[in-house]
MARMI-436893 format. One record per residue (C-alpha): residue number from 1; residue in one letter; chain; x, y, z. Coordinates in steps of 0.1 Angstrom, whole numbers, plus 2048, in hexadecimal, padded with zeros to 3 digits. Example, Ala and Ser with C-alpha at 12.3 -4.5 7.8 and 13.67 -1.06 7.14 Angstrom:
<nodes>
(1,"A","A",(87B,7D3,84E))
(2,"S","A",(889,7F5,847))
</nodes>
This chain:
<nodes>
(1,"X","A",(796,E4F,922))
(2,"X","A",(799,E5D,941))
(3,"X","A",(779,E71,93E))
(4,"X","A",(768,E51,937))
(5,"X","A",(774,E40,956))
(6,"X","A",(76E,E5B,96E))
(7,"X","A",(749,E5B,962))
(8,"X","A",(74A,E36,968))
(9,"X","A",(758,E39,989))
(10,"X","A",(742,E50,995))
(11,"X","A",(721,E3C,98A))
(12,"X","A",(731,E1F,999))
(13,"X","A",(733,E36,9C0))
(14,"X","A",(70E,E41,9B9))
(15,"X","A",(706,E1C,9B8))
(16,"X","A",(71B,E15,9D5))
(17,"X","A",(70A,E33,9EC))
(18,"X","A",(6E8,E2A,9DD))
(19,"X","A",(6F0,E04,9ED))
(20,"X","A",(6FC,E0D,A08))
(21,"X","A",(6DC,E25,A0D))
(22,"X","A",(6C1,E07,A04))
(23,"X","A",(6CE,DF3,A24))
(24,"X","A",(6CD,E12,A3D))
(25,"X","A",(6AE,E12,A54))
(26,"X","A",(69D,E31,A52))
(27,"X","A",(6AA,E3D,A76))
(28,"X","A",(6D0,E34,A69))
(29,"X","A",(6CC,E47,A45))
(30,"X","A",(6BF,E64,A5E))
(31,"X","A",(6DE,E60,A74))
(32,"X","A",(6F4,E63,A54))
(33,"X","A",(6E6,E84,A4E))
(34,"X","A",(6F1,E8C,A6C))
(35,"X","A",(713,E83,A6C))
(36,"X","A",(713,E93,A4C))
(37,"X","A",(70B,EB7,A60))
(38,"X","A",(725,EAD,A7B))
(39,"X","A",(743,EAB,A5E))
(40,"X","A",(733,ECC,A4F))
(41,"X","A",(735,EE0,A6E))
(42,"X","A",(75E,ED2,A74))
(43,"X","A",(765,EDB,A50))
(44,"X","A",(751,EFD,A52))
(45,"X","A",(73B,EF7,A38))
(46,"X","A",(732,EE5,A16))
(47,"X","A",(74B,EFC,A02))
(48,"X","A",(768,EF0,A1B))
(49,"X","A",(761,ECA,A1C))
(50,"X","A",(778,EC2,A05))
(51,"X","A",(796,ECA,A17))
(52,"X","A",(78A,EB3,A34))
(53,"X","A",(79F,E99,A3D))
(54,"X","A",(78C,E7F,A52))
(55,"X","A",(7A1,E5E,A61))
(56,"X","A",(788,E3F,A6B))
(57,"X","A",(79C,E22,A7D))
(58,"X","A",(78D,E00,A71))
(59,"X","A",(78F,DE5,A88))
(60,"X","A",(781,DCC,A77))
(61,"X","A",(764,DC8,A90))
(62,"X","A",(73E,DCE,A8B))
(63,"X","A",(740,DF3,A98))
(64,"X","A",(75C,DFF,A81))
(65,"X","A",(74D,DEE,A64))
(66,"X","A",(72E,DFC,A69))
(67,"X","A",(740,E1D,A68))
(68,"X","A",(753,E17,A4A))
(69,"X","A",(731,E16,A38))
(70,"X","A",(724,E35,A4A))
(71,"X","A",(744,E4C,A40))
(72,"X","A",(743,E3F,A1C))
(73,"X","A",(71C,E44,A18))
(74,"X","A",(723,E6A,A26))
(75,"X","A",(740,E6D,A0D))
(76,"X","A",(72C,E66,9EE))
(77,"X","A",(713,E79,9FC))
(78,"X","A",(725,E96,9FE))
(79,"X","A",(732,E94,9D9))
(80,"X","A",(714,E8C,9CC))
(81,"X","A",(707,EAF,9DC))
(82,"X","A",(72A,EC2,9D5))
(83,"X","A",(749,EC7,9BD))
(84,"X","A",(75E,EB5,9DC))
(85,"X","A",(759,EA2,9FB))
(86,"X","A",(775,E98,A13))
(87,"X","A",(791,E80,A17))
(88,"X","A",(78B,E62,A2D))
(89,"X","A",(7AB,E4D,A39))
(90,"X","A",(7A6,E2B,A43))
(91,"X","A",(7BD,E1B,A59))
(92,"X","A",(7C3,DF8,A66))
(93,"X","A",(7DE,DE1,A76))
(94,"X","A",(7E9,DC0,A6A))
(95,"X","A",(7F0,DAB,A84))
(96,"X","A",(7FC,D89,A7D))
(97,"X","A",(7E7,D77,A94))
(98,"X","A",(7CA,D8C,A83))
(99,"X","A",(7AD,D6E,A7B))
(100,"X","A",(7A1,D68,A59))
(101,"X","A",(77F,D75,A61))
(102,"X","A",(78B,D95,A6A))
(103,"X","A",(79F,D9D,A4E))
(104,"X","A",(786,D8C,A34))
(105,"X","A",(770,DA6,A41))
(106,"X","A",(783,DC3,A3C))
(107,"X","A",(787,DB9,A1A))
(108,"X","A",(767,DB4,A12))
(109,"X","A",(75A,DD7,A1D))
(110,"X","A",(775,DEA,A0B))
(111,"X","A",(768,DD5,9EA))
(112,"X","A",(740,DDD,9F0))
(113,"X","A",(74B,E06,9F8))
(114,"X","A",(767,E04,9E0))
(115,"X","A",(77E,E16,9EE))
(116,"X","A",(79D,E06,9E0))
(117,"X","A",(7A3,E22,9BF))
(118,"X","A",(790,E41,9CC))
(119,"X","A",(7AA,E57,9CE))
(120,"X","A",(790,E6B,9EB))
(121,"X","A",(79D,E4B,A01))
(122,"X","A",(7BA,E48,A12))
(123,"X","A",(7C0,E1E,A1C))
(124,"X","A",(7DB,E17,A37))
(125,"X","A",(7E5,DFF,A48))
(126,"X","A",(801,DFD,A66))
(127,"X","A",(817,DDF,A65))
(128,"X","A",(83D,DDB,A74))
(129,"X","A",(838,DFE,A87))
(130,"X","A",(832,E14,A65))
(131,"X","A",(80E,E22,A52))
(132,"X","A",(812,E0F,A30))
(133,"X","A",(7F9,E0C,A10))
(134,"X","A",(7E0,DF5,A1A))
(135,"X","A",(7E4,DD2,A0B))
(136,"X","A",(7D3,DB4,A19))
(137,"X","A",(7E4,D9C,9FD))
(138,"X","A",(80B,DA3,A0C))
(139,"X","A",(814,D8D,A25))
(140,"X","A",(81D,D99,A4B))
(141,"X","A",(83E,D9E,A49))
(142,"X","A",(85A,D8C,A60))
(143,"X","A",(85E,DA7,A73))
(144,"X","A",(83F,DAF,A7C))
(145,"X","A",(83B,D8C,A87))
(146,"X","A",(854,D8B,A9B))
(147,"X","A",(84F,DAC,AA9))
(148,"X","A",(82B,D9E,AB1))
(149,"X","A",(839,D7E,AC1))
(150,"X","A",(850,D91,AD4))
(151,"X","A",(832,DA8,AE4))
(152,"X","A",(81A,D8B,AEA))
(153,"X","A",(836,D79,B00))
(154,"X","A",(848,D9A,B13))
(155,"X","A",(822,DA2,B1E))
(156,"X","A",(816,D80,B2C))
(157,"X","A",(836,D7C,B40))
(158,"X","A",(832,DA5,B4A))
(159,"X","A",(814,D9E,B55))
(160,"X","A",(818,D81,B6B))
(161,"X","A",(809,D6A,B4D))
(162,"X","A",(7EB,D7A,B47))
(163,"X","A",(7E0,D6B,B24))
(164,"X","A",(7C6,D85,B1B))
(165,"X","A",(7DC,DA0,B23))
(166,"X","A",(7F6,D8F,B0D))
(167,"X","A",(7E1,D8D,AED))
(168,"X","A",(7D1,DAC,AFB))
(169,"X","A",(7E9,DC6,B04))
(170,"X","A",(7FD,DC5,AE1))
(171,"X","A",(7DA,DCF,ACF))
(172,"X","A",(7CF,DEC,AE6))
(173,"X","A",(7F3,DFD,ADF))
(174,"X","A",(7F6,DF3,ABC))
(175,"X","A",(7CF,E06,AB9))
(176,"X","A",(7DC,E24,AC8))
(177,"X","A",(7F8,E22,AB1))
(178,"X","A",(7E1,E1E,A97))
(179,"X","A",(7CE,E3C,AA1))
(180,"X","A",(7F0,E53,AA5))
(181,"X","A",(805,E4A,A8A))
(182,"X","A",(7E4,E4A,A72))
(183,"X","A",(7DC,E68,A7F))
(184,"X","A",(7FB,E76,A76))
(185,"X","A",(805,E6F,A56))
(186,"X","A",(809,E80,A37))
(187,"X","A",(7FE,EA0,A48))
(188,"X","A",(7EA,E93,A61))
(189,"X","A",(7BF,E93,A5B))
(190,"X","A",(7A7,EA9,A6D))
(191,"X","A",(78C,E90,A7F))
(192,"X","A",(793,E72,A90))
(193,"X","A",(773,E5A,A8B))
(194,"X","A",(769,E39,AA7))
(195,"X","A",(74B,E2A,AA1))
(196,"X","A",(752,E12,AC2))
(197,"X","A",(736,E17,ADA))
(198,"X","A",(73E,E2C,AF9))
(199,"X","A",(73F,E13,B10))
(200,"X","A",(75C,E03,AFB))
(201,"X","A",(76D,E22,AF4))
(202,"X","A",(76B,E27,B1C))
(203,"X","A",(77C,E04,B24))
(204,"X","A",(799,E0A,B0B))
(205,"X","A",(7A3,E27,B1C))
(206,"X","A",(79A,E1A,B3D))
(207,"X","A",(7B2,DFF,B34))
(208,"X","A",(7CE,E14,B26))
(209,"X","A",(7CC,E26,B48))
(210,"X","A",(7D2,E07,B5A))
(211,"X","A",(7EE,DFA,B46))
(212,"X","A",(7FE,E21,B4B))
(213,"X","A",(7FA,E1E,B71))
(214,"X","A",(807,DFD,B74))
(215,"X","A",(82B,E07,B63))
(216,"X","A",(82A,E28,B73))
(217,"X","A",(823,E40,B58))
(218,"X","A",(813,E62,B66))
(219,"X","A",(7F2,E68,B5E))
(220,"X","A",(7F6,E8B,B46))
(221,"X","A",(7D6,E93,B37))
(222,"X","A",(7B2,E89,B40))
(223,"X","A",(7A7,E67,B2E))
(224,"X","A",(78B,E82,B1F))
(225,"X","A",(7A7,E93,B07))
(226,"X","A",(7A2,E79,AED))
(227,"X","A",(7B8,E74,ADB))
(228,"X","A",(7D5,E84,AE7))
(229,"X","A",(7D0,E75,B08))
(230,"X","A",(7D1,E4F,AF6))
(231,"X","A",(7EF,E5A,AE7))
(232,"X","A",(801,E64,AFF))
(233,"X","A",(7F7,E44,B14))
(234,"X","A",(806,E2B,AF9))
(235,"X","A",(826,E42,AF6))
(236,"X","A",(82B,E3A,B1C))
(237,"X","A",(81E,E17,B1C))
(238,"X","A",(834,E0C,B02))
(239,"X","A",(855,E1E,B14))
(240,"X","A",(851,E01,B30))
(241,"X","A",(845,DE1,B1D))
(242,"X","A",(862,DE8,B01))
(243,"X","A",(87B,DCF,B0A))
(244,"X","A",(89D,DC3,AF7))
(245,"X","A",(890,DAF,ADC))
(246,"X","A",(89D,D9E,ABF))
(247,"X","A",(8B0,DB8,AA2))
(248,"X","A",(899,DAA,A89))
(249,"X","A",(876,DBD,A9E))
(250,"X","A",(864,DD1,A90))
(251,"X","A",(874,DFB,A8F))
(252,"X","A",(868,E14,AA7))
(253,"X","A",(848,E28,AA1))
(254,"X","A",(84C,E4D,AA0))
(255,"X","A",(837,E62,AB6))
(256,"X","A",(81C,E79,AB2))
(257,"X","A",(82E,E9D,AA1))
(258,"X","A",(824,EB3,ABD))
(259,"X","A",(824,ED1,AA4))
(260,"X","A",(807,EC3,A90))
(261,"X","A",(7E5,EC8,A96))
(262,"X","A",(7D5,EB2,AAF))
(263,"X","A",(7B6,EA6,A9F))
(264,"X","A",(793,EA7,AA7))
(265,"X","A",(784,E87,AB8))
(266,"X","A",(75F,E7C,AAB))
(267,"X","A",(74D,E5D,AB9))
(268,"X","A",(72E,E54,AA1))
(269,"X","A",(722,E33,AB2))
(270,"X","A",(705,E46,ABB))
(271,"X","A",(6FB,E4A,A94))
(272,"X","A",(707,E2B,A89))
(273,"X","A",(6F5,E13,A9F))
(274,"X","A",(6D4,E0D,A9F))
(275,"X","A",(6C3,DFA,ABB))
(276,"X","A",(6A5,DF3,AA6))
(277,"X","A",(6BA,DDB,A8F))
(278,"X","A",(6DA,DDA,A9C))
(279,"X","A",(6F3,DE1,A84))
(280,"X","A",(6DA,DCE,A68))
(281,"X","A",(6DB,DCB,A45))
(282,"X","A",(6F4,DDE,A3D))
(283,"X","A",(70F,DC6,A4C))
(284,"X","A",(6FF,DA8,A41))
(285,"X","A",(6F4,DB1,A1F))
(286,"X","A",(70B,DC8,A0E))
(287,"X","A",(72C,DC5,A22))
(288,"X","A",(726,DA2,A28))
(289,"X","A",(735,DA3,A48))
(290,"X","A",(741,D82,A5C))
(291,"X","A",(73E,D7A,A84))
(292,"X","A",(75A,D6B,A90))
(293,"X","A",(74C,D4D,AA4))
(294,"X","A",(76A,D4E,AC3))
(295,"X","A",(762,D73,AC8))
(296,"X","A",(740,D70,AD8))
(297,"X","A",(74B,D63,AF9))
(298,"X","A",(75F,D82,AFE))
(299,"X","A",(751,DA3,B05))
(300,"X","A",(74E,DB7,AE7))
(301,"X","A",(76C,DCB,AEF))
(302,"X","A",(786,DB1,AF6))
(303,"X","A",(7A2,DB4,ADE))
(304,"X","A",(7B9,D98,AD0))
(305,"X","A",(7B3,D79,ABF))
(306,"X","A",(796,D68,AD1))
(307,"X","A",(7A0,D44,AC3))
(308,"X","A",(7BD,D49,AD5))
(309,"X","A",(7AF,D59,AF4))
(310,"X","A",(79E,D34,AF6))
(311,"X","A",(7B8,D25,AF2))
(312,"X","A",(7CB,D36,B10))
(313,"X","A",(7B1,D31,B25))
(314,"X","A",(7AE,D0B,B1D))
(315,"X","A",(7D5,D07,B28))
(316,"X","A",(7D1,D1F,B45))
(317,"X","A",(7B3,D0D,B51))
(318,"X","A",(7CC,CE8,B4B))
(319,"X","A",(7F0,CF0,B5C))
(320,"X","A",(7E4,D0A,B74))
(321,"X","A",(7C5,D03,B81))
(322,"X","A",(7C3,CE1,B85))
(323,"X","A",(7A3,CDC,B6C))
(324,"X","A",(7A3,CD6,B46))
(325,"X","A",(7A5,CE1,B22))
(326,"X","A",(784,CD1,B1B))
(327,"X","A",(771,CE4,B39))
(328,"X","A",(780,D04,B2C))
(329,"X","A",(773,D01,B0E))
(330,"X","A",(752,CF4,B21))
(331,"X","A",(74D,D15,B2C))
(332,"X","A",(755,D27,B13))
(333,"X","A",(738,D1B,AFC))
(334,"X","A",(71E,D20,B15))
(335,"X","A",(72E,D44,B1A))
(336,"X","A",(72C,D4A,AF6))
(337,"X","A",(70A,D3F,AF1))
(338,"X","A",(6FC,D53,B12))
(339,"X","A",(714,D73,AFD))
(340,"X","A",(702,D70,AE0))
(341,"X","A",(6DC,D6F,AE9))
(342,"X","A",(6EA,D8A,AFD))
(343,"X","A",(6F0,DA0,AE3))
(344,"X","A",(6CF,D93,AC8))
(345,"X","A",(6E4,D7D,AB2))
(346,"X","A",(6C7,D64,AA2))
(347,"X","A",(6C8,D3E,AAF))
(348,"X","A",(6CE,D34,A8A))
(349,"X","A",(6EF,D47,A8B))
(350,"X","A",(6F5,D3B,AAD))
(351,"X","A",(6F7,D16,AA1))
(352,"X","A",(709,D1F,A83))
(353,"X","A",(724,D2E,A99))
(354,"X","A",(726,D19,AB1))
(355,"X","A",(714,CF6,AA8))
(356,"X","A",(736,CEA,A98))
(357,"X","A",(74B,CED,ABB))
(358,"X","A",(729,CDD,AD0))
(359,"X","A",(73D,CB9,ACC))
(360,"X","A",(759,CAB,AE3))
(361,"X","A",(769,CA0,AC8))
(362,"X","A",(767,CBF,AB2))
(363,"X","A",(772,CD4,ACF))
(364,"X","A",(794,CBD,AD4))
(365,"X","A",(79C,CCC,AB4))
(366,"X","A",(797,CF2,AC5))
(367,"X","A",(7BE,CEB,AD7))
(368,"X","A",(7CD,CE2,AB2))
(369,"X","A",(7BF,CF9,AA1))
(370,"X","A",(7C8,D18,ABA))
(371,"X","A",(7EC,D04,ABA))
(372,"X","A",(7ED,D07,A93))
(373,"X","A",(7E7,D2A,A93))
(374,"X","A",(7FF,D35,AAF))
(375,"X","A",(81A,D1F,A9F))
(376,"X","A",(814,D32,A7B))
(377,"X","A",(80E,D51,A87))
(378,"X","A",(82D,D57,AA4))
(379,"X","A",(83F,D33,AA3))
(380,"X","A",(831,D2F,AC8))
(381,"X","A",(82F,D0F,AD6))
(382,"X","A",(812,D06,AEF))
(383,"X","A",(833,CFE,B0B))
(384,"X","A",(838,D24,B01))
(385,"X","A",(814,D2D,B0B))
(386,"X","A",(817,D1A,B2E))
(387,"X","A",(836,D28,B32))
(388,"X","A",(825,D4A,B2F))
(389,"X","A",(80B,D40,B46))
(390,"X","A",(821,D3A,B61))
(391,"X","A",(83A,D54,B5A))
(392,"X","A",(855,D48,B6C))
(393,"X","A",(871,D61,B61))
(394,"X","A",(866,D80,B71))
(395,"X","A",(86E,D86,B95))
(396,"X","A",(891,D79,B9A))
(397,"X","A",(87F,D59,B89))
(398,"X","A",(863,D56,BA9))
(399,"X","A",(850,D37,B98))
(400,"X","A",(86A,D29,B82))
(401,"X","A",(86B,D0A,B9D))
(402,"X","A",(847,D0C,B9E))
(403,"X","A",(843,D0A,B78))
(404,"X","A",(862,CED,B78))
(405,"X","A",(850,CD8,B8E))
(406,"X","A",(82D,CDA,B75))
(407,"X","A",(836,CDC,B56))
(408,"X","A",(862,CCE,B55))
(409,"X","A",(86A,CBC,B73))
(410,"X","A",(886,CAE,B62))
(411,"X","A",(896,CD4,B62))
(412,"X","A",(893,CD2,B87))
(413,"X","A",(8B8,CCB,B8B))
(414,"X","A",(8BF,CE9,B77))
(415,"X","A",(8B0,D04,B8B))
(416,"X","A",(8D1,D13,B99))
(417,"X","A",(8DD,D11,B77))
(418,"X","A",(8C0,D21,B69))
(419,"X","A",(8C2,D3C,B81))
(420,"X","A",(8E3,D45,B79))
(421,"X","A",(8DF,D4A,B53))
(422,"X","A",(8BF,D5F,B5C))
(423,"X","A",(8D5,D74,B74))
(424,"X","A",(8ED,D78,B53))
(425,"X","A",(909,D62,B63))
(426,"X","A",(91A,D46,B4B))
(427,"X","A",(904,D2C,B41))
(428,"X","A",(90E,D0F,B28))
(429,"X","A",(8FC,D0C,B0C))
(430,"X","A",(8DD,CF0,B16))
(431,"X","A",(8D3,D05,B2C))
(432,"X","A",(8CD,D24,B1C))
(433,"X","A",(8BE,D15,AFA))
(434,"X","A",(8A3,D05,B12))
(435,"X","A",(8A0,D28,B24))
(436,"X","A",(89A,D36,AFD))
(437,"X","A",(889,D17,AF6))
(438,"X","A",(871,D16,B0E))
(439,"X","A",(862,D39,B11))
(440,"X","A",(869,D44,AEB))
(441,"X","A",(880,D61,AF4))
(442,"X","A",(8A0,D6C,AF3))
(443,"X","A",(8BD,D6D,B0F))
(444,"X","A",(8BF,D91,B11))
(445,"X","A",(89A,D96,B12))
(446,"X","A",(895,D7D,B2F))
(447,"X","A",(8B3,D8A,B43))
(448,"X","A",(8A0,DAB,B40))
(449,"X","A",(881,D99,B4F))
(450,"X","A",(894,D89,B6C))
(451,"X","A",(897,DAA,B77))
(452,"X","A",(874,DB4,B73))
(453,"X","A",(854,DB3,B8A))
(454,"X","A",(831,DAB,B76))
(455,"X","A",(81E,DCB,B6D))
(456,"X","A",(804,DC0,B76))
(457,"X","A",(7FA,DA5,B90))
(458,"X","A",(7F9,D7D,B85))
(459,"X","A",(7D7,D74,B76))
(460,"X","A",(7D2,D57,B8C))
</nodes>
């Protein structure tokens, strides 16, 4: 029996490379010779493939996707040619404000390379601060949302309520988290594989950087040691935005062992893309693979869920500068639409994205449905998103009044009292519930921002 199904398995990965093959352009199946060479030369030949170990982070997005289907294709390729090939490890992150369309995607490509039972695959997935089995059916776990909640609200407030660095910061340190603990576990892998253009590759670090300079963390290692440069970053970075949370957060993430091997970093965006067709067929056709119509007016390498980055913007745009939900959004459209004829995307596709939202009517729903999803994914309220706007804790509680005055000028006879409990005098008990209330954290952790300045300046 088991003859019989390894026979079956393996005609099942010849049809799955010769698929994958039919909806390569002739340029790309030439590129995946070449990557083929590149993994050849690392492992020191054919006869030494096999004890390749080869870790490909997947996003998700277009770019990692793409790559997916590249690193599969060379796998089978190599077996087909050989008694072994090597081991590729996927990993990804579960986030639980992680949109439908993203994970749906993910999904579908691991069906179409079927990836799930070849035991030359290694699926992971990080979730609550550990590398797990990969399993899209089990549910985030409560800690993990809570540890996500807690993240998204300590980083608007540290940074002066900046809502893109709040749905923003969490994902670039959970990817290099990805990346390190990935890389290191169960006896590390060999090759580190990005398929994210240059260009992107240079603005995550570029931001990393930023975020290391603005809490103070010395600059070790040129940004050009990739990986061990990025991992050192996030060690740092996380150091100064770690602050008391609730018991029930997620457990600390272990470091990089030093004593392991550091591994070898390989960008293939330059095989994988093709400007003739774009990424083509072979996302479309075979791994069936989804836009996400709130991404496109962001720039491709904005992390963090875009329905949400709307929605921030919407509120920002209503309590702080004096316009309106509905203009946000306004703008936002005509952003998208200029983004995607940008970057090629057909005007059928266009309307299909965006023809649904083109209504005043349908776009009132854009603030409910962004409220929904905060509200099942953290428990935030939108008062907690103003709140975070304005972040009025940190600073010895600069713009509490101001924030009072806008958004609870009922609580104006409280600010004395509200100082006081933020200063960790004795409060009564009203008070500090609509402290807790209010901006969705605890006592302990807001004390701990009283005493804080922003990281970085106030995105007004």
């Amino acid at each position: 029996m088991g003859a019989i199904h390894d026979q079956a398995m393996q005609y099942v990965y010849q049809q799955v490379l010769q698929r994958v093959l039919e909806r390569m352009t002739q340029g790309q199946r030439a590129s995946l010779q070449l990557l083929i060479q590149r993994l050849l030369v690392i492992a020191g030949g054919l006869e030494c493939i096999g004890g390749l170990k080869v870790m490909l982070v997947h996003t998700g997005s277009q770019d990692s996707t793409q790559s997916l289907a590249f690193l599969r294709a060379a796998q089978l390729t190599l077996a087909a040619r050989s008694p072994g090939t090597f081991t590729l490890r996927i990993a990804t992150a579960r986030h639980s404000d992680m949109p439908t369309v993203v994970l749906s995607n993910i999904e579908r490509a691991f069906a179409a390379l079927v990836v799930h039972d070849d035991p030359r695959i290694e699926l992971l997935m990080l979730e609550d601060g550990q590398v797990r089995a990969f399993d899209a059916r089990q549910p985030i776990c409560r800690s993990q949302q809570q540890a996500d909640r807690h993240a998204v609200l300590m980083a608007g407030h540290l940074t002066g309520g900046d809502g893109r660095m709040a749905l923003g910061h969490r994902h670039y340190l959970d990817l290099a988290d990805l990346h390190r603990l990935g890389a290191a576990w169960n006896g590390g892998v060999d090759v580190l594989i990005s398929g994210a253009p240059g260009r992107e590759r240079k603005r995550f670090m570029a931001t990393a950087l930023r975020m290391m300079r603005a809490v103070g963390v010395p600059r070790v290692r040129p940004v050009e040691a990739f990986p061990r440069a990025l991992f050192e970053v996030v060690a740092g970075i996380r150091d100064e935005y770690r602050m008391p949370r609730p018991q029930d957060s997620t457990a600390e993430a272990k470091g990089f062992d030093t004593r392991q091997r550091m591994p070898r970093f390989i960008a293939i965006d330059d095989l994988t893309y093709d400007p003739a067709c774009g990424h083509g067929r072979l996302l479309a056709e075979l791994l069936r693979f989804e836009h996400d119509p709130w991404a496109f007016g962001f720039p491709r390498c904005e992390v963090g869920n875009p329905l949400l980055r709307v929605h921030l913007a919407g509120l920002r745009r209503e309590f702080i500068e004096d316009g309106s939900y509905q203009d946000s959004l306004d703008l936002y459209l005509q952003r998208s639409e200029a983004g995607m004829q940008d970057q090629g995307v057909p005007a059928v596709l266009r309307e299909d994205l965006l023809g649904p939202w083109r209504e005043a009517e349908d776009l009132q729903q854009v603030r409910r449905l962004a409220g929904d999803f905060a509200s099942q994914a953290w428990g935030v309220s939108e008062a907690q998103w103003v709140c975070l706007l304005f972040a009025p804790i940190v600073e010895q509680g600069r713009r509490l009044e101001d924030f009072l005055r806008r958004c609870h000028p009922g609580m104006l006879v409280a600010l004395p009292y509200l100082h006081k409990a933020l200063q960790g005098q004795p409060a009564t008990d009203p008070v500090m519930q609509w402290l807790t209330g209010t901006t969705g954290l605890p006592m302990e952790t807001l004390r701990a921002l009283y005493r804080r300045s922003p990281l970085v300046g106030p995105a007004r």
